[in-house]
C-alpha positions in Angstrom: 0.0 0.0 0.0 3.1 2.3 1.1 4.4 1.4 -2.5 1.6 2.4 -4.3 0.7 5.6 -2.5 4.5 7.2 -3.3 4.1 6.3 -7.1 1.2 8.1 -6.8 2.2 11.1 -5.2 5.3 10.4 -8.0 3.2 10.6 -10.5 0.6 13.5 -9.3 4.1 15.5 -8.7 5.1 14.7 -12.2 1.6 15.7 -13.6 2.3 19.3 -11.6 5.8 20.0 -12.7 4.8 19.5 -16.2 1.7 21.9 -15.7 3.9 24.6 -14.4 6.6 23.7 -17.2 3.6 24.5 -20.0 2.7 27.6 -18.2 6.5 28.5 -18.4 6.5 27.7 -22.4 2.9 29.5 -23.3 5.0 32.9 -21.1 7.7 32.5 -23.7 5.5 32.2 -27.0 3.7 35.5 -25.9 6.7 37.4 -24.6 8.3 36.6 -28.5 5.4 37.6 -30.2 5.2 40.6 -28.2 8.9 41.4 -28.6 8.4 41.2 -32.3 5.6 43.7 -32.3 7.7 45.8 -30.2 10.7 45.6 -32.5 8.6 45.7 -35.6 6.9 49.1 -34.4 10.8 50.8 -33.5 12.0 49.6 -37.0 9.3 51.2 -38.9 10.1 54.5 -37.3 13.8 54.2 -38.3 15.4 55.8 -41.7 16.2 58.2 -44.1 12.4 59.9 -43.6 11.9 60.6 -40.0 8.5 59.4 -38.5 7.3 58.8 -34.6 6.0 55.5 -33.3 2.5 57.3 -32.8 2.4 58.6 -36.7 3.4 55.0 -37.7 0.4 53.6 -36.2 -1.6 55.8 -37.0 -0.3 55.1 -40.5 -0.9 51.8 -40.1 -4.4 51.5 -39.1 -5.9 54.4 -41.4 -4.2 52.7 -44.4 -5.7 49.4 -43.2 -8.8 51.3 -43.5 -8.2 52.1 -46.9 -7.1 49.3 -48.5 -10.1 47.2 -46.9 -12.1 50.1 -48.7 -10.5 49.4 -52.3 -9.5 46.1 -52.5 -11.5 46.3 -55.8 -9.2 48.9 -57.3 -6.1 47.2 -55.7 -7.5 43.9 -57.3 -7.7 45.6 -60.7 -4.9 48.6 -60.8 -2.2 46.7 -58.8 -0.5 47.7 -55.6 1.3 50.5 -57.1 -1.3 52.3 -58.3 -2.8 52.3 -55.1 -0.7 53.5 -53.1 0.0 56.3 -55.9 -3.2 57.1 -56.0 -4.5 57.0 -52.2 -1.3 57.6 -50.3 0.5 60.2 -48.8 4.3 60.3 -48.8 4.5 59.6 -45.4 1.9 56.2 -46.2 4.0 55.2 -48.9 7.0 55.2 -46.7 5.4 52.8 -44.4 3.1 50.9 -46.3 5.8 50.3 -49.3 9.3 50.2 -48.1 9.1 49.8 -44.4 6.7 47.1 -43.7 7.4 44.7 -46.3 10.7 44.3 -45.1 9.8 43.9 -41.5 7.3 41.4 -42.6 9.9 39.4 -44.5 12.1 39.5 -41.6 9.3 37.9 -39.7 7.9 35.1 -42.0 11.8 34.3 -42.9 12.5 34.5 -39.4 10.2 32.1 -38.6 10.8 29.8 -41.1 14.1 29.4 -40.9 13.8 29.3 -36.9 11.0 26.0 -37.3 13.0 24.6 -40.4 16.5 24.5 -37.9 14.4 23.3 -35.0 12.8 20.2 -37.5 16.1 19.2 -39.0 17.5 19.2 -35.5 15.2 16.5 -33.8 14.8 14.3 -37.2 18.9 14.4 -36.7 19.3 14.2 -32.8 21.8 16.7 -33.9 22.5 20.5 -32.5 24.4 21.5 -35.2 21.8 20.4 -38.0 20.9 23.4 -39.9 19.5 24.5 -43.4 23.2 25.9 -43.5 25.4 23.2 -42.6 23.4 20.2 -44.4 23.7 22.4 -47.7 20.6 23.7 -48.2 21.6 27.2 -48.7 24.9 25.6 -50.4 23.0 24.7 -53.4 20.8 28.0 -53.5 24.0 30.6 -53.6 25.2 27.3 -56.3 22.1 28.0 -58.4 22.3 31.7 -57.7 25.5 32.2 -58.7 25.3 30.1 -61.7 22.5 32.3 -62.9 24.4 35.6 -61.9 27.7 34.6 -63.0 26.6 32.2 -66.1 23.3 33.4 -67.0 22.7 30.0 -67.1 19.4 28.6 -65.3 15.7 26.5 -65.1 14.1 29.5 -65.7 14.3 32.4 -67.8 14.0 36.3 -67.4 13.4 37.9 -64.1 12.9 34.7 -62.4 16.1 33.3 -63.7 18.2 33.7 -60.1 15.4 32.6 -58.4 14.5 30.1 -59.8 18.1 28.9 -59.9 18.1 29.2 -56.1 14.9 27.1 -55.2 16.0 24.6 -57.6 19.0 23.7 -56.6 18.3 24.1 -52.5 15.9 21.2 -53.3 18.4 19.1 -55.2 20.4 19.1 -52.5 17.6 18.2 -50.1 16.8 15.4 -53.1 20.9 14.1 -52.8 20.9 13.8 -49.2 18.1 11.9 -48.8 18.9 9.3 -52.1 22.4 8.8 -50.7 20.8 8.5 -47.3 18.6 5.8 -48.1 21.0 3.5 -49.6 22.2 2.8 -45.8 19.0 3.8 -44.5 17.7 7.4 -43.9 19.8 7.7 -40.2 20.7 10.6 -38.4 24.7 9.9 -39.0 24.1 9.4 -42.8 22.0 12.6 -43.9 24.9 14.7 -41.3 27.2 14.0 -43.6 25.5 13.6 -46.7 24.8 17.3 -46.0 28.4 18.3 -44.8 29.4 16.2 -48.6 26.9 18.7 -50.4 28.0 22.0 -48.5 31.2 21.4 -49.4 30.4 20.2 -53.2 28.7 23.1 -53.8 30.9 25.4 -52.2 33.7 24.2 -54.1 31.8 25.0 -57.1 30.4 28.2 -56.4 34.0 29.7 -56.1 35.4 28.1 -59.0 32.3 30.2 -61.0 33.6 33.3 -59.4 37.2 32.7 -59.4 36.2 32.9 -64.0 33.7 35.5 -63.7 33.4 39.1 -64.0 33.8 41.2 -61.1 31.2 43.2 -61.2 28.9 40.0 -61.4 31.3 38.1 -58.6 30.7 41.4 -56.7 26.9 40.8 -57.0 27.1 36.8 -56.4 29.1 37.5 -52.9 26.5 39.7 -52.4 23.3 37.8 -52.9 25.2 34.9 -50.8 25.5 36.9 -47.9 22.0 37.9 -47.5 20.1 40.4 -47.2 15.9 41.8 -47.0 16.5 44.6 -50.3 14.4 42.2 -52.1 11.3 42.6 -49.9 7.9 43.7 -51.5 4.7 42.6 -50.6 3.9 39.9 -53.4 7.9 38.4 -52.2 6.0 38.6 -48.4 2.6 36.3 -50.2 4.3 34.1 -51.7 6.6 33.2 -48.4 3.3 33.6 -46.2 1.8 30.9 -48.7 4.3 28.6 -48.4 4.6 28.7 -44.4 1.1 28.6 -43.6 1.2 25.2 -45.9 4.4 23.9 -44.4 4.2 25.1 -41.0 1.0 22.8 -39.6 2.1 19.7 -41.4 5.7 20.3 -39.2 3.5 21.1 -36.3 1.4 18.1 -36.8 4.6 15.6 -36.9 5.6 17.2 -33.1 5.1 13.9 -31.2 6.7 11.8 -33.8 9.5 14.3 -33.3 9.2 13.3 -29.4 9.2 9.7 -29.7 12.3 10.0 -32.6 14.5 11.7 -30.1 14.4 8.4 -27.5 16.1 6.9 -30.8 15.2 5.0 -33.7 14.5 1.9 -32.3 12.1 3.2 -29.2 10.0 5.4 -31.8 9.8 2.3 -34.1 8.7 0.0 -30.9 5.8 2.7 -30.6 4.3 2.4 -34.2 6.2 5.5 -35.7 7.6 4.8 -39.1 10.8 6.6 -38.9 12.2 6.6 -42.2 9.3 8.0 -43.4 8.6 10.7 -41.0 12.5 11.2 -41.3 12.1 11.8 -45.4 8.5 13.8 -45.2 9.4 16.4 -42.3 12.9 16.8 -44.1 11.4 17.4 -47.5 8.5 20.4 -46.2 11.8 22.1 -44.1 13.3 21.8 -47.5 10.8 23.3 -49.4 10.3 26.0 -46.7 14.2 26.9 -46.4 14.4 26.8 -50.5 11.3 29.5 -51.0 12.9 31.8 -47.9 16.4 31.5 -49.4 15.8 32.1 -53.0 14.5 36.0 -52.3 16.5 36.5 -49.1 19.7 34.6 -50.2 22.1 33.0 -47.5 21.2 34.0 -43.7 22.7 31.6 -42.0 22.6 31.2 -38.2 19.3 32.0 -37.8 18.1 27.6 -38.4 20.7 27.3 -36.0 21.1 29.4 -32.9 17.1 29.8 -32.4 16.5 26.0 -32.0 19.3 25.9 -29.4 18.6 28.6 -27.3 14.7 27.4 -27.4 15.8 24.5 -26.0 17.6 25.4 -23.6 15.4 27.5 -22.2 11.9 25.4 -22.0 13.3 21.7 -22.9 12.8 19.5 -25.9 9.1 19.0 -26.3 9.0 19.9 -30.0 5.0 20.4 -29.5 6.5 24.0 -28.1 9.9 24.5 -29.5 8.8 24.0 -33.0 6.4 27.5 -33.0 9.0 29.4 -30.1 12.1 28.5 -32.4 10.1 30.2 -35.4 9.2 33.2 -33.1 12.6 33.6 -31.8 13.8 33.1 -35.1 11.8 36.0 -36.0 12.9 37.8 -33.0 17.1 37.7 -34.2 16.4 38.4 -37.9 14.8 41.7 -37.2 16.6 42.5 -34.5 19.2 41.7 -36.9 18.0 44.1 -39.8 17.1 46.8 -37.4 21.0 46.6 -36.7 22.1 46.4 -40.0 20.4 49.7 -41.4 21.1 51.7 -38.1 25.0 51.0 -37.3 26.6 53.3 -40.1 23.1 54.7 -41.2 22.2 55.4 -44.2 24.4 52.1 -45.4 22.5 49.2 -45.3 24.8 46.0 -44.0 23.8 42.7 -45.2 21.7 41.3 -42.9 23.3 37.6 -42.9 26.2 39.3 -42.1 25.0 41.0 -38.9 23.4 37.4 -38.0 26.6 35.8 -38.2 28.1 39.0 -35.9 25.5 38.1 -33.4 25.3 34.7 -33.6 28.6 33.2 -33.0 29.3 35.1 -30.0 26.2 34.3 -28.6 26.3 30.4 -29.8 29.7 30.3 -28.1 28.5 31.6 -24.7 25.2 29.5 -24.9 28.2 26.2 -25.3 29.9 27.6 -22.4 26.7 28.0 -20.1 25.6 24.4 -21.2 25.3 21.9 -18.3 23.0 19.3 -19.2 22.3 17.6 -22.9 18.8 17.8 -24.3 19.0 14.8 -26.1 
């Protein structure tokens, strides 16, 4: 009787520690989403054409008004002619070249933050990334090919973009074809992806090291990374693909869970691993390709986020999957807010700054590090 009372208390005890632990998880989705709002509001006040916090949302919500007004003219004119026709100067500031670019921060923010926290638990791996399997690799490949070559899938305006996405899913396609020759493990997609990095590394600068300078100058460039490219049909299309991409990920959370007790544990509790590994790896694919082939290479971001997530509310992906995206989210515009204020009015590539703020901060998070989460 003794016996069975304590593993009762044991397991009421366990039910309340994990009830405060959810409480402690819900605090840090809200206090990221608010963070961003807060951020977002300080970056649209910030450039060349000086307006207050108040004016921007002011701004804001009288040109939400209008647009609800005449989405029929939007629908028929175009954005452009909107804004040309029912804007002020100060509207068009905001509405046209401030809050796309926050936006984009956000959504690329995000997905880059859930894509590194997905390829982390399919991997059991810390130092999984859209960066260091390749991913983005084979999208400065494609873009430089395009840039350099003029060579590409597609033609005309679309031709470096195009290039990008295609080849940041080839990769994706290579790791998982080589991966499933010895079985789609952990070990084998690492360095399937550390091959392809390197692969298409090596092949990126041998395009420069023959190509103009001018267009090596831009390749470098458009490897870096940066939010230039922002507008608010880049912002759809990105939205688009993360509201399809995101629930599925979501949705393969506790398959995530039962994966990280290790192959043959999720596999004892009906959870077909290879193909969760190959589905959840394919959507972060397609997610990290879209971001990358109108942001280019921001790396750290699929990295640091997932980390520090998990280090602060544990490894249930049911919560570290939406606070790695937010805090994703949080970095990259912190990031760009940075970038366009340090040597004002110079704009520095926002990967750049990432990789200024990351290391550092990856390295101290190492250091502090007293327990393993897998």
């Amino acid at each position: 009787m003794k016996r069975e009372e304590s593993r009762t208390m044991t397991a009421k005890d366990i039910k309340e520690q994990y009830k405060k632990f959810i409480g402690r998880k819900i605090f840090f989705v809200f206090f990221f989403a608010a963070l961003i709002l807060i951020i977002s509001g300080v970056s649209t006040t910030l450039g060349s054409y000086p307006i207050t916090v108040k004016e921007v949302y002011s701004i804001i919500w009288r040109g939400s008004v209008t647009i609800l007004q005449n989405l029929d003219f939007i629908i028929v004119n175009g954005v452009r002619e909107f804004a040309r026709e029912y804007f002020t100067t100060e509207e068009i500031v905001v509405w046209q070249l401030r809050l796309p670019r926050i936006f984009l921060g956000i959504i690329a923010g995000i997905g880059l933050g859930l894509a590194g926290a997905v390829m982390q638990a399919i991997l059991r791996n810390p130092l999984a990334s859209p960066y260091t399997l390749g991913i983005s690799s084979g999208a400065g490949f494609g873009a430089s090919l395009a840039i350099l070559a003029g060579a590409g899938i597609v033609g005309g305006k679309y031709l470096i973009i195009g290039n990008a996405f295609v080849f940041a899913l080839l990769v994706s396609f290579i790791i998982l074809a080589l991966s499933s020759r010895k079985g789609a493990t952990p070990e084998t997609m690492i360095l399937a992806g550390i091959a392809m990095m390197y692969l298409f590394g090596a092949m990126t600068t041998i395009l420069q090291y023959f190509g103009e300078a001018e267009a090596v100058k831009e390749a470098v460039f458009w490897m870096v990374g940066d939010l230039n490219r922002a507008s608010w049909p880049v912002v759809t299309i990105i939205l688009g693909v993360l509201a399809c991409c995101a629930p599925l990920l979501m949705l393969k959370s506790w398959d995530l869970n039962v994966m990280g007790a290790g192959d043959e544990t999720a596999k004892s509790l009906g959870v077909n691993v290879k193909r969760i590994r190959v589905i959840t790896m394919v959507v972060s694919t397609l997610l990290v390709a879209t971001i990358v082939c109108f942001t280019g290479t921001i790396g750290f971001i699929g990295l640091v986020a997932p980390h520090m997530t998990r280090l602060a509310i544990g490894g249930d992906n049911k919560y570290v999957l939406p606070v790695s995206g937010l805090l994703g989210a949080v970095i990259l515009i912190s990031a760009d807010l940075v970038a366009r204020r340090i040597i004002a009015p110079v704009i520095l590539p926002v990967g750049a700054v990432t990789a200024f703020m990351g290391a550092p901060l990856f390295l101290y998070l190492i250091m502090r590090r007293r327990r393993e989460y897998w």
